[in-house]
N, C-alpha and C positions, 0 to 999 in steps of 0.2 A: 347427489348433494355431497361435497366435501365436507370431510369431518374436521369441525373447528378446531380441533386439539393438536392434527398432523401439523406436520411442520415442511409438506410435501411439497406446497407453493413459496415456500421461504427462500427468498435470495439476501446471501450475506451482502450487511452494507460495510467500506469504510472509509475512513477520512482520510483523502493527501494535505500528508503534512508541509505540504508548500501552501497551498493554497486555502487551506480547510475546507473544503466544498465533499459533503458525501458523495458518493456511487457505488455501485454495486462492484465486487470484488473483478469479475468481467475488465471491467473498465478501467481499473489500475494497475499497474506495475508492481510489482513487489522487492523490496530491495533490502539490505541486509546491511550491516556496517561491521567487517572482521577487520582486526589488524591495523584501524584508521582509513580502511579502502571501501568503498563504495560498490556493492558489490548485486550486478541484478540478479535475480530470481526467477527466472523466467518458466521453471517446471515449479518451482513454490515448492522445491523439497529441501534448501537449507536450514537446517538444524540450529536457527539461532532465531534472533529478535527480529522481527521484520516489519518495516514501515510501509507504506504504500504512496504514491506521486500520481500523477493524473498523467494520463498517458500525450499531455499534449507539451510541446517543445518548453516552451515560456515556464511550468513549473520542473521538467524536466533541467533543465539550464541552472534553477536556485538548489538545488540540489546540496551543491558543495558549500553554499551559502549556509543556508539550513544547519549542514552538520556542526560548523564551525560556531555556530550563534549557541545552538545546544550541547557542543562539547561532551560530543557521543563519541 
C-alpha cells in the first residue's frame, strides 16, 4: 500500500507559456531569458528565471513573440 503522505508518485506539472496547456516537466523545454537572448536549458541547471514552451514546433516558433508581448 503506498503511503498517502509520500510524495514518491509525484510528477511536476508546468505551463507553456505559448500555449498555456499543462504537462509534466518531461514534456517541456525549459528556457531562460539573459541579456534580451532566448536561451534553452536543456540540463535545467541555469541559475535564473526559467519558463517552459511545449516541445512541439508551432509554440516553439512564438517564442520571440511571447517575449516581446511581455517585455522580459
Amino acid at each position: 500500500m503506498v503511503n498517502r503522505s509520500s510524495h514518491a508518485a509525484h510528477i511536476p506539472q508546468r505551463t507553456c507559456v505559448v500555449c498555456r496547456r499543462k504537462k509534466s516537466v518531461s514534456e517541456l523545454i525549459r528556457f531562460a531569458i539573459i541579456k534580451n537572448n532566448v536561451i534553452f536549458d536543456l540540463k535545467r541547471n541555469i541559475q535564473d528565471r526559467g519558463y517552459y514552451v511545449c516541445d512541439e514546433n508551432k509554440c516553439i516558433k512564438k517564442i520571440d513573440k511571447w517575449v516581446k508581448k511581455h517585455k522580459i
